[in-house]
mmCIF file as Biopython writes it, N, C-alpha, C and O atoms, coordinates in Angstrom:
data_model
#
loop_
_atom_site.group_PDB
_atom_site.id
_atom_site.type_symbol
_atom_site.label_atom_id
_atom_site.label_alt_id
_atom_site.label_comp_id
_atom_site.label_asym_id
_atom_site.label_entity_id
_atom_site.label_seq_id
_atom_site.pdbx_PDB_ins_code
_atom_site.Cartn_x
_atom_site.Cartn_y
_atom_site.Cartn_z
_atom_site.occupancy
_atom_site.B_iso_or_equiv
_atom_site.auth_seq_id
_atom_site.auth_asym_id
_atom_site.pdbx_PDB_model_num
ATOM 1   N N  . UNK A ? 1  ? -49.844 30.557 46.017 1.0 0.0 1  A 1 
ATOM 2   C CA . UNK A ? 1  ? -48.754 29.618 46.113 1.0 0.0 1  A 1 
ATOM 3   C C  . UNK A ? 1  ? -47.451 30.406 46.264 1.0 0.0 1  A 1 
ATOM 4   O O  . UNK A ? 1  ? -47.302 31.451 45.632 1.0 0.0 1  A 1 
ATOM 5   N N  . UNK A ? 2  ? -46.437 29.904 47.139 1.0 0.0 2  A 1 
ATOM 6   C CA . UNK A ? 2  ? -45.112 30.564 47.234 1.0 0.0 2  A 1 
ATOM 7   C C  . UNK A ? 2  ? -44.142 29.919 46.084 1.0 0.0 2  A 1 
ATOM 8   O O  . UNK A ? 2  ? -43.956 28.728 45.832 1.0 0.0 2  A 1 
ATOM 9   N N  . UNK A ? 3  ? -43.612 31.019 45.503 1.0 0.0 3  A 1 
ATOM 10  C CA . UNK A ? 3  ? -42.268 30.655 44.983 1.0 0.0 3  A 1 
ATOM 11  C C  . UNK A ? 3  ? -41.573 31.235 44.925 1.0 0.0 3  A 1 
ATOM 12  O O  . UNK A ? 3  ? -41.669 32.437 45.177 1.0 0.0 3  A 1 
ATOM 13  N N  . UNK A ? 4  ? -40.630 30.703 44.595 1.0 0.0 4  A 1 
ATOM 14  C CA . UNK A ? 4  ? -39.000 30.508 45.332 1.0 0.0 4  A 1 
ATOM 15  C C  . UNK A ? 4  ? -38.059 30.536 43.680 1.0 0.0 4  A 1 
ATOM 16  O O  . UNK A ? 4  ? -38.054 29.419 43.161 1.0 0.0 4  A 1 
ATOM 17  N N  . UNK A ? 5  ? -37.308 31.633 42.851 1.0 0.0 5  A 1 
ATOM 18  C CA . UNK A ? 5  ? -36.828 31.393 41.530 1.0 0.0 5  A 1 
ATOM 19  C C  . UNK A ? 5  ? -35.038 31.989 41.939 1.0 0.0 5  A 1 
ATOM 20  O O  . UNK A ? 5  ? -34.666 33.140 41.713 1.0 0.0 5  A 1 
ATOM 21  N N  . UNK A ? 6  ? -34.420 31.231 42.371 1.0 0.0 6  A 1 
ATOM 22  C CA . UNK A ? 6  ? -33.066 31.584 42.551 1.0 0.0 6  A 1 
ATOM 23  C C  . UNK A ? 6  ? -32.139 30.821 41.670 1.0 0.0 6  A 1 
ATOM 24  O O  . UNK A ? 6  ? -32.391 29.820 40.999 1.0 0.0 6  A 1 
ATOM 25  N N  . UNK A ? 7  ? -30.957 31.513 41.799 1.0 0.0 7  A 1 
ATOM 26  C CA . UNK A ? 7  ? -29.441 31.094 41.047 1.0 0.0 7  A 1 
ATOM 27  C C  . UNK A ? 7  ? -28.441 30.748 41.506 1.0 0.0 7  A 1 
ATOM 28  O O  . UNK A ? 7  ? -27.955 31.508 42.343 1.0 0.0 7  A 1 
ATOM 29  N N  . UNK A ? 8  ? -27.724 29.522 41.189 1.0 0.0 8  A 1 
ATOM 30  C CA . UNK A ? 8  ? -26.813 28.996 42.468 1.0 0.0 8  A 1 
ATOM 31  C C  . UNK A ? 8  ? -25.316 29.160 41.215 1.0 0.0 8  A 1 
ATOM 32  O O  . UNK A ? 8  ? -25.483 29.403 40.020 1.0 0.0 8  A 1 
ATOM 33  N N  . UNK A ? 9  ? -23.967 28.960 41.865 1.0 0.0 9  A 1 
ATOM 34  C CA . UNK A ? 9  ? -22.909 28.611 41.237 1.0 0.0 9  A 1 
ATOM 35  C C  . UNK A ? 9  ? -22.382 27.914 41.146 1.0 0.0 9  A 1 
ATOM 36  O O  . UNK A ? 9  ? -22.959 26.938 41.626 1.0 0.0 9  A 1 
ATOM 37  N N  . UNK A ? 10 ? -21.388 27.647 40.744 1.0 0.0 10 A 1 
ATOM 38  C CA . UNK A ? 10 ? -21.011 25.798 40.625 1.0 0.0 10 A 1 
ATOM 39  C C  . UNK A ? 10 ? -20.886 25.526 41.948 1.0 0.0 10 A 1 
ATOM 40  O O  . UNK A ? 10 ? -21.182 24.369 42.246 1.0 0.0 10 A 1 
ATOM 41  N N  . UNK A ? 11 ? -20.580 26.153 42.732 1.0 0.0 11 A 1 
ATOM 42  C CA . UNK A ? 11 ? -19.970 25.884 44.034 1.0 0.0 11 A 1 
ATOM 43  C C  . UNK A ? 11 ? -21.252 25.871 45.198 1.0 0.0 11 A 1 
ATOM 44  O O  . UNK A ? 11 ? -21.075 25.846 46.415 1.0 0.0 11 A 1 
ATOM 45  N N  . UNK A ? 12 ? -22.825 25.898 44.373 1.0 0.0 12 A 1 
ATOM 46  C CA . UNK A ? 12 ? -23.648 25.549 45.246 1.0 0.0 12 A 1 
ATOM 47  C C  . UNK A ? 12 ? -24.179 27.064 46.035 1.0 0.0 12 A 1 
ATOM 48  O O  . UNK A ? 12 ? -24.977 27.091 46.972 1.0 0.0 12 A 1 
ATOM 49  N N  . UNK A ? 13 ? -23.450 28.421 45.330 1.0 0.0 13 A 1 
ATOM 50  C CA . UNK A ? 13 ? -23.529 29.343 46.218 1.0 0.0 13 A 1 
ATOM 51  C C  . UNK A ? 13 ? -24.896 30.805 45.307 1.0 0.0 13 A 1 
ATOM 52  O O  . UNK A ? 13 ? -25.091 31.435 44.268 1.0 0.0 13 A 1 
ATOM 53  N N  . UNK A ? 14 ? -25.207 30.672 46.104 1.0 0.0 14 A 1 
ATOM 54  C CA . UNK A ? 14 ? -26.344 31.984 46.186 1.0 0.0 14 A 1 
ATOM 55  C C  . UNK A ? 14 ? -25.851 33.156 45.309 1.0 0.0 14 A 1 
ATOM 56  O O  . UNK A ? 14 ? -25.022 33.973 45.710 1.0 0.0 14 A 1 
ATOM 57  N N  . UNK A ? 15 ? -26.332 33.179 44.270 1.0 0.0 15 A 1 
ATOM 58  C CA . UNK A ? 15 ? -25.687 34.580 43.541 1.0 0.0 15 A 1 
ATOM 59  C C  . UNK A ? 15 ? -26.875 35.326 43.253 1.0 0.0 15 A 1 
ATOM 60  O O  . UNK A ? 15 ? -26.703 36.525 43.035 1.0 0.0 15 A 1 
ATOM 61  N N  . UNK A ? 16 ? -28.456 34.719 43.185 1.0 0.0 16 A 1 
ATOM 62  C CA . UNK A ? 16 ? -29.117 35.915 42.834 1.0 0.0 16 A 1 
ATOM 63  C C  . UNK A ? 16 ? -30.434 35.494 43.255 1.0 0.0 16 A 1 
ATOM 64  O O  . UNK A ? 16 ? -30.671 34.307 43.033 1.0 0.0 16 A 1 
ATOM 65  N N  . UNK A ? 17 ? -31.393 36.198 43.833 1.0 0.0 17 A 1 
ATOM 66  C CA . UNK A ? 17 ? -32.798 35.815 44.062 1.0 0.0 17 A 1 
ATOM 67  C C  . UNK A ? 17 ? -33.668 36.712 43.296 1.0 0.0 17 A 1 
ATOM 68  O O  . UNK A ? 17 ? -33.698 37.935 43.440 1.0 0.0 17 A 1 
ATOM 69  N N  . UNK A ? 18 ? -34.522 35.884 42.299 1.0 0.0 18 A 1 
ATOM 70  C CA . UNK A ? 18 ? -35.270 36.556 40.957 1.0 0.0 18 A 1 
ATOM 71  C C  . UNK A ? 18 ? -36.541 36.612 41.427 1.0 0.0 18 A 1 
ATOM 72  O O  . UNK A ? 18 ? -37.335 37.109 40.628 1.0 0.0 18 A 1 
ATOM 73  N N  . UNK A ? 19 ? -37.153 36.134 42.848 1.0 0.0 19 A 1 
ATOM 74  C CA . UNK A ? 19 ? -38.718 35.346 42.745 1.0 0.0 19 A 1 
ATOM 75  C C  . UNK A ? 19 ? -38.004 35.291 44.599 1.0 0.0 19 A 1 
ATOM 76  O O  . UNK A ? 19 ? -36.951 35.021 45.176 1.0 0.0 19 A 1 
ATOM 77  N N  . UNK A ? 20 ? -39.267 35.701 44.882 1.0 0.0 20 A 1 
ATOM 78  C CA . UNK A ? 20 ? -39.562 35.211 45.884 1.0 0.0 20 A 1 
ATOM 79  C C  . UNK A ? 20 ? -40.740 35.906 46.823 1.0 0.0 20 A 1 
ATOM 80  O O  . UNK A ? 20 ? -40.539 36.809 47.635 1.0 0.0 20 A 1 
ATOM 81  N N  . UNK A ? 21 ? -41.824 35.376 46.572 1.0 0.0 21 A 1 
ATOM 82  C CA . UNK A ? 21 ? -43.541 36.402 46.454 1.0 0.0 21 A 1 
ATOM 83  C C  . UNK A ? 21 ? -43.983 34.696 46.487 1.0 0.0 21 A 1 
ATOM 84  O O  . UNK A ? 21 ? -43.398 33.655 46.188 1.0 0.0 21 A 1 
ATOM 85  N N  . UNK A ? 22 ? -45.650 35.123 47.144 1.0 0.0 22 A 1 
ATOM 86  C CA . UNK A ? 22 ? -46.512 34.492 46.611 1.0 0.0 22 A 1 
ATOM 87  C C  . UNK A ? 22 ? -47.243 34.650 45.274 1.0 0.0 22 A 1 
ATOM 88  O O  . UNK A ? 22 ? -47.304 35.871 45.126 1.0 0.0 22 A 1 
ATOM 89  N N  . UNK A ? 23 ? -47.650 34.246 44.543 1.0 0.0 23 A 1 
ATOM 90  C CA . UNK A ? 23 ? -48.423 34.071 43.259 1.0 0.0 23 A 1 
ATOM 91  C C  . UNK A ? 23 ? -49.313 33.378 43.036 1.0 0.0 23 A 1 
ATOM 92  O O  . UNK A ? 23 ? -49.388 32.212 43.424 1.0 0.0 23 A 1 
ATOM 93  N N  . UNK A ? 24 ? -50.419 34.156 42.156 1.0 0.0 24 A 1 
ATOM 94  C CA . UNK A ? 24 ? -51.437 32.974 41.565 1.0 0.0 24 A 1 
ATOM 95  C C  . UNK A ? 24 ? -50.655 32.469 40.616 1.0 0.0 24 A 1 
ATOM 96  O O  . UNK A ? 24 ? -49.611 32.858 40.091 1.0 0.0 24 A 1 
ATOM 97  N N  . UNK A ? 25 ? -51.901 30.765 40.378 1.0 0.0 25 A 1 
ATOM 98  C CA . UNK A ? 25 ? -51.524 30.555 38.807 1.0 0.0 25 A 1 
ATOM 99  C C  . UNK A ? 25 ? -51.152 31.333 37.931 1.0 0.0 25 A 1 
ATOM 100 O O  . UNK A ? 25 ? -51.610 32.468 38.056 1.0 0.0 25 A 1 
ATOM 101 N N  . UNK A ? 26 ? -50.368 31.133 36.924 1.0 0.0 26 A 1 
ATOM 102 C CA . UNK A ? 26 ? -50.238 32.018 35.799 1.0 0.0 26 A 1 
ATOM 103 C C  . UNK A ? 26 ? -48.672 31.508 34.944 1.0 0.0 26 A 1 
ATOM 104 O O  . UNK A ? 26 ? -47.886 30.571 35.087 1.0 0.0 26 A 1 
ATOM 105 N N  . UNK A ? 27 ? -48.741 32.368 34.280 1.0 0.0 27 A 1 
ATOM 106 C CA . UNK A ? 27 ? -47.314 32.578 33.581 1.0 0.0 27 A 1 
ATOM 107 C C  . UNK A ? 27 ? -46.863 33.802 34.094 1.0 0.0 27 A 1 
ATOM 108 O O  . UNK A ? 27 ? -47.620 34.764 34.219 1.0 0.0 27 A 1 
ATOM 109 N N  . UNK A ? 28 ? -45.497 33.829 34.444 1.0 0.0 28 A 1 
ATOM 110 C CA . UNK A ? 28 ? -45.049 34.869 34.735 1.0 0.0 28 A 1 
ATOM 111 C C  . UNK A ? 28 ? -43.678 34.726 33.577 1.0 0.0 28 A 1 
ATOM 112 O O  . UNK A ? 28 ? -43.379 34.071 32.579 1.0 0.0 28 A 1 
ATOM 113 N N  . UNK A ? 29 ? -43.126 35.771 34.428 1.0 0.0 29 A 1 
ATOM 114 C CA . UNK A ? 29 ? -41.497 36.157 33.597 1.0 0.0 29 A 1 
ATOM 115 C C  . UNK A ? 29 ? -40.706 36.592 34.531 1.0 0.0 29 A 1 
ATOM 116 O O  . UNK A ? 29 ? -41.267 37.355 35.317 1.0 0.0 29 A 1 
ATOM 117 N N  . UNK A ? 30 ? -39.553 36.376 34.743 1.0 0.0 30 A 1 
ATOM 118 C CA . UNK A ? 30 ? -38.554 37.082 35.515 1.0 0.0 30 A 1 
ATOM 119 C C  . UNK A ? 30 ? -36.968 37.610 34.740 1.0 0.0 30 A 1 
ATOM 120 O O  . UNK A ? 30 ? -36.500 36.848 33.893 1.0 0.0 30 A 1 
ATOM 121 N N  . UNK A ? 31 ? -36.419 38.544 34.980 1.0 0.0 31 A 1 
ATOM 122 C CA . UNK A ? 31 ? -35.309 38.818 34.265 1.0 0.0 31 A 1 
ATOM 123 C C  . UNK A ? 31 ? -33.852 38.546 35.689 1.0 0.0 31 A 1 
ATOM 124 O O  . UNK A ? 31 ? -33.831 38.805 36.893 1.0 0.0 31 A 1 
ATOM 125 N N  . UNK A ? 32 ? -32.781 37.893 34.696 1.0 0.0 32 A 1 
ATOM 126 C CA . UNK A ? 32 ? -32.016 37.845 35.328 1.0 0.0 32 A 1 
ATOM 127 C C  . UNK A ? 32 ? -30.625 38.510 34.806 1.0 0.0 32 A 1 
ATOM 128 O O  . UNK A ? 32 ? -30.092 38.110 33.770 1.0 0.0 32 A 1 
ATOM 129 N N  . UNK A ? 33 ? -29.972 39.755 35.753 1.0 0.0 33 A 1 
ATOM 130 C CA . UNK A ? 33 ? -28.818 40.612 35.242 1.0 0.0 33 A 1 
ATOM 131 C C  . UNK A ? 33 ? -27.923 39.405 36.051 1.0 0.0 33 A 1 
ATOM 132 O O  . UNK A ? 33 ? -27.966 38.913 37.179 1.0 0.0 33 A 1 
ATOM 133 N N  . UNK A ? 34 ? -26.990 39.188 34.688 1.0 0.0 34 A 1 
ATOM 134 C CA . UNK A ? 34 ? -25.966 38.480 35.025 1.0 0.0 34 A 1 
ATOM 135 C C  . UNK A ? 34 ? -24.675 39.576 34.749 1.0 0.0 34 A 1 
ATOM 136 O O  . UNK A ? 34 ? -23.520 39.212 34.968 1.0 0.0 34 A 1 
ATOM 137 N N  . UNK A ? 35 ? -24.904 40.591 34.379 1.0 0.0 35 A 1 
ATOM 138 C CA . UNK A ? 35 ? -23.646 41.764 34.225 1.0 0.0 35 A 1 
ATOM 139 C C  . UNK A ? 35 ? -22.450 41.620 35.105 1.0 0.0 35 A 1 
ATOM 140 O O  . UNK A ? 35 ? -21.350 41.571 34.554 1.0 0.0 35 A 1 
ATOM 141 N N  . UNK A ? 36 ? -22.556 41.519 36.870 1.0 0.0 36 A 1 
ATOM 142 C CA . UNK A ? 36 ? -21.913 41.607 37.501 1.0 0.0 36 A 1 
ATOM 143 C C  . UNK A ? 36 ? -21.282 40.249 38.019 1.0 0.0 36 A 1 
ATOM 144 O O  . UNK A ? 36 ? -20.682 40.223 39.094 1.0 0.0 36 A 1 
ATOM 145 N N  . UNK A ? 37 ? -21.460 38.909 37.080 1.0 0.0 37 A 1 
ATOM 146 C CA . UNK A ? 37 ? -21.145 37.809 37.247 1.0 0.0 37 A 1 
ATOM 147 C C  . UNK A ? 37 ? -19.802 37.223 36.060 1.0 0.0 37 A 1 
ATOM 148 O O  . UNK A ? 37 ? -19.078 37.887 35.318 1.0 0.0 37 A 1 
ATOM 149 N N  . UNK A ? 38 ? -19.857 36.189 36.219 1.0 0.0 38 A 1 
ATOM 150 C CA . UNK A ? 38 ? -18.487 36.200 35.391 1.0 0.0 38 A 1 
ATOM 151 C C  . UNK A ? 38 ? -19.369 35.196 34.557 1.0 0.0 38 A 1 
ATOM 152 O O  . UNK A ? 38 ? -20.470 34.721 34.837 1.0 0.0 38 A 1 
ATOM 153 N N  . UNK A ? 39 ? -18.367 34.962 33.168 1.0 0.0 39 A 1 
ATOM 154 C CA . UNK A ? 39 ? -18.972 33.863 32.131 1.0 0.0 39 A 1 
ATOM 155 C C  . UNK A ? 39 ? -19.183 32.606 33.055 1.0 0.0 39 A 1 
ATOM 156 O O  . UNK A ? 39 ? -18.642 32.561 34.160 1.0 0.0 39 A 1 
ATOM 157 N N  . UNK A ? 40 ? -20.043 31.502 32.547 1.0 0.0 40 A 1 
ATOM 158 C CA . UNK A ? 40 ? -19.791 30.574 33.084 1.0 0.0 40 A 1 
ATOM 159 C C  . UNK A ? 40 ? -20.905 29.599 33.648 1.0 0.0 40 A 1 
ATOM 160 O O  . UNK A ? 40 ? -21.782 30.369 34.039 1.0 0.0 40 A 1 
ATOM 161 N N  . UNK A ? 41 ? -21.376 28.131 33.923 1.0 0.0 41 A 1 
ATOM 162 C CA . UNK A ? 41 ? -22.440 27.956 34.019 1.0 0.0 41 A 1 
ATOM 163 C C  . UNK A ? 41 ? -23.091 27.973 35.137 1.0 0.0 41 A 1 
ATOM 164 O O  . UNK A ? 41 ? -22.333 27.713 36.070 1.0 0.0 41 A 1 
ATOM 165 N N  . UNK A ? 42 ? -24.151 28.162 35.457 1.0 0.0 42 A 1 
ATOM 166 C CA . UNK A ? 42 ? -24.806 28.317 36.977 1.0 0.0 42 A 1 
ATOM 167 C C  . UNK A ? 42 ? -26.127 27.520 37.184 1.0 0.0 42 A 1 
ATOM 168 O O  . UNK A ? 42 ? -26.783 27.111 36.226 1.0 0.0 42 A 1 
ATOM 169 N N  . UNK A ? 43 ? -26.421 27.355 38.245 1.0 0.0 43 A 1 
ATOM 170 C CA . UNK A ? 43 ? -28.070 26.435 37.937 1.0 0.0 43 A 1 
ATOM 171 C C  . UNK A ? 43 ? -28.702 27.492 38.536 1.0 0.0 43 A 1 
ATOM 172 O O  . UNK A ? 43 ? -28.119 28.389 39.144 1.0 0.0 43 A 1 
ATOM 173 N N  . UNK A ? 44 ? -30.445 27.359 38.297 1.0 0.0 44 A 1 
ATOM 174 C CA . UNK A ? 44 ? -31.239 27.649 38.703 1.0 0.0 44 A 1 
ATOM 175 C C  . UNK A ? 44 ? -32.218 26.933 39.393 1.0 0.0 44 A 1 
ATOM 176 O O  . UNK A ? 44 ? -32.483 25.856 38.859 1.0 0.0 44 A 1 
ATOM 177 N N  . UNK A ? 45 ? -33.047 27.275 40.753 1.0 0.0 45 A 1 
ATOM 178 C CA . UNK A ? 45 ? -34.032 26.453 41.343 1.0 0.0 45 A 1 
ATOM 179 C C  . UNK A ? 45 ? -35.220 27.218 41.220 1.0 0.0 45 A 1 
ATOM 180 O O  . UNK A ? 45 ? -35.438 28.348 41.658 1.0 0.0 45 A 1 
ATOM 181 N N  . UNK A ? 46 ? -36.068 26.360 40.477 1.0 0.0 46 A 1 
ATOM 182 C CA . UNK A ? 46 ? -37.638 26.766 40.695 1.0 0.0 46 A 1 
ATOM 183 C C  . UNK A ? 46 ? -38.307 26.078 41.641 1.0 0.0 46 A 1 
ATOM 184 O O  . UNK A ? 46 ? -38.532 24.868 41.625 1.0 0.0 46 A 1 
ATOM 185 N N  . UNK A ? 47 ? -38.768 27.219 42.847 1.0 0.0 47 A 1 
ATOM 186 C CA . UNK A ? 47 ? -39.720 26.047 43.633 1.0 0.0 47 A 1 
ATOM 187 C C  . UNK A ? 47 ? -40.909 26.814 43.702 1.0 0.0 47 A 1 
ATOM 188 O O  . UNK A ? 47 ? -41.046 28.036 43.659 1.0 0.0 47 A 1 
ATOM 189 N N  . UNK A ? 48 ? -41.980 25.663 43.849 1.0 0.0 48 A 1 
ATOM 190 C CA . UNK A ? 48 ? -43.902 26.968 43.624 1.0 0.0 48 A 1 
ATOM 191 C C  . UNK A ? 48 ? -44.441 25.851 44.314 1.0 0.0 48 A 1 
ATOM 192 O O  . UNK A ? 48 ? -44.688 24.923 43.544 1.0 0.0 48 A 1 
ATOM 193 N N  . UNK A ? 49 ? -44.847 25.506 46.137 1.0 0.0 49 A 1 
ATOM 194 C CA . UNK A ? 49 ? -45.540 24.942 46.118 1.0 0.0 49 A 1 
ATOM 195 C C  . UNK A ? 49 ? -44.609 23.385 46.495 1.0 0.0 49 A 1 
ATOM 196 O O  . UNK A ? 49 ? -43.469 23.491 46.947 1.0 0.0 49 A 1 
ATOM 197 N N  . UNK A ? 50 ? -45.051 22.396 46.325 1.0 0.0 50 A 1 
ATOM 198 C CA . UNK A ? 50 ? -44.479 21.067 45.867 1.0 0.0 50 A 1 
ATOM 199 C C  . UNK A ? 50 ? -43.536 21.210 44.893 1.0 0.0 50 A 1 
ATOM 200 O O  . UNK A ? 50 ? -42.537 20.495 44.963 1.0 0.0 50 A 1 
ATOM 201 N N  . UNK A ? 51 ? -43.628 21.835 44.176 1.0 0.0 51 A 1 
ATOM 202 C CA . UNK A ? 51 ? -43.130 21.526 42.662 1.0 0.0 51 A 1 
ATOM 203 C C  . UNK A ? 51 ? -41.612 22.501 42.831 1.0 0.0 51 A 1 
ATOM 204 O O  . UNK A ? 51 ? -41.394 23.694 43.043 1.0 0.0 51 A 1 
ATOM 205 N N  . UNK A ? 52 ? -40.711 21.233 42.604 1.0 0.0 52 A 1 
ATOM 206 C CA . UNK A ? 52 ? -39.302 21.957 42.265 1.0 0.0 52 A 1 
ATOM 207 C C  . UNK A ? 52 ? -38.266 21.601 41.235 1.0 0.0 52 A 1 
ATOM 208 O O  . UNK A ? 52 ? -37.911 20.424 41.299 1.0 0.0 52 A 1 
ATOM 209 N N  . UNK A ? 53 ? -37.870 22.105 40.587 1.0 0.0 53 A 1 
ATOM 210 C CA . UNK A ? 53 ? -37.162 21.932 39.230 1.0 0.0 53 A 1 
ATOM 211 C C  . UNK A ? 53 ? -35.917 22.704 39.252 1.0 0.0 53 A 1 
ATOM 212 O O  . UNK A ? 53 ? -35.855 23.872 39.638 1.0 0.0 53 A 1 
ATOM 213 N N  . UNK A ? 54 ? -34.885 21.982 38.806 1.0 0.0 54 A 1 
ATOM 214 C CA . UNK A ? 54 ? -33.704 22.463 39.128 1.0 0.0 54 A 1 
ATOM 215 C C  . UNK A ? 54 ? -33.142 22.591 37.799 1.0 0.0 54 A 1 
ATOM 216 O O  . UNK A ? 54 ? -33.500 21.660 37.079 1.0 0.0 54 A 1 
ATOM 217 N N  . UNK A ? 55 ? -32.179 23.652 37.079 1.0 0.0 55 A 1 
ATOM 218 C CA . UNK A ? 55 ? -32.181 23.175 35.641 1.0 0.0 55 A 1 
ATOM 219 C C  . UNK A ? 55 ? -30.892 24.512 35.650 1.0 0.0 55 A 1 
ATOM 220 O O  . UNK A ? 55 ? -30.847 25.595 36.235 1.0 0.0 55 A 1 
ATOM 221 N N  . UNK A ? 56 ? -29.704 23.635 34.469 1.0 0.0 56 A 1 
ATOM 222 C CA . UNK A ? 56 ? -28.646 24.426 34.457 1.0 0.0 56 A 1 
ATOM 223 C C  . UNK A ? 56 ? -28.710 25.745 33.245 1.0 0.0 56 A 1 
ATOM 224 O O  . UNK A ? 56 ? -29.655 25.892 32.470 1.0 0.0 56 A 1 
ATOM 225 N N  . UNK A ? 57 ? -28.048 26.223 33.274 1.0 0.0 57 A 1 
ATOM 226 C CA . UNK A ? 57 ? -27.959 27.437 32.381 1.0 0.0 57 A 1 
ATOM 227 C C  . UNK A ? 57 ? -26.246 28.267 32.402 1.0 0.0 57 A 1 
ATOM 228 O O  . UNK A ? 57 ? -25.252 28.039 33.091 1.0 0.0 57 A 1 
ATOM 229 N N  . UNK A ? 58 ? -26.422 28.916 31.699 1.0 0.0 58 A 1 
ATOM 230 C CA . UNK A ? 58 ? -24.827 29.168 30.737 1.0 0.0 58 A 1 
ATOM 231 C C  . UNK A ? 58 ? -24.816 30.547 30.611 1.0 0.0 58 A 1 
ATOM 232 O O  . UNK A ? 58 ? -25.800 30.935 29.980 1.0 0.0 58 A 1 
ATOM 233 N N  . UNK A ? 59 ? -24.002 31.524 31.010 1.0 0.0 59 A 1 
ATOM 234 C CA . UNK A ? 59 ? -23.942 32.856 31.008 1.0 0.0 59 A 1 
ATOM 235 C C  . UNK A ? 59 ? -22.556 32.922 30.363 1.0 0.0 59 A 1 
ATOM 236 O O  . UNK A ? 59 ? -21.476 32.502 30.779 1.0 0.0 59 A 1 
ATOM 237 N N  . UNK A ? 60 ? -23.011 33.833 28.761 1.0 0.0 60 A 1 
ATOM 238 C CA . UNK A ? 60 ? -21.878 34.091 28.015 1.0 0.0 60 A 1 
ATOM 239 C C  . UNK A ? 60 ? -21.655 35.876 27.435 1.0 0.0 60 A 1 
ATOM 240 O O  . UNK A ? 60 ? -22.414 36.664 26.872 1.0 0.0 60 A 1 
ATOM 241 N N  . UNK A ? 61 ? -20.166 35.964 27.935 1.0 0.0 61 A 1 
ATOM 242 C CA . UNK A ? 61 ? -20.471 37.329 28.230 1.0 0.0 61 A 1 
ATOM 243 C C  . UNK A ? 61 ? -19.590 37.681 26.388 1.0 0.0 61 A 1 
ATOM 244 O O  . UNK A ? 61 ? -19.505 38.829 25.953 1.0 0.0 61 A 1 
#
């Protein structure tokens, strides 16, 4: 299955691609360096397949 684990900014814009491989099932993990970003909240898109989930998150420096 392909997926797709990126980070958008408020402004809808591309700041980081964590994932982007095919994969089996499983659990995985991905790390995301937000060092070179500023405080502040950003979303993330999970896509694997059909399945996409969009979900916000908060970088506090």
């Amino acid at each position: 299955m392909y997926v797709h684990l990126l980070v958008y900014d408020m402004l809808a814009k591309e700041v980081a691609q964590l994932v982007n491989t095919t994969q089996e099932s499983g659990r995985y993990e991905a790390t995301f360096d937000g060092s070179n970003l500023p405080s502040g909240a950003y979303f993330y898109k999970l896509k694997a397949g059909n399945y996409i989930e969009v979900k916000k998150l908060l970088l506090v420096k």
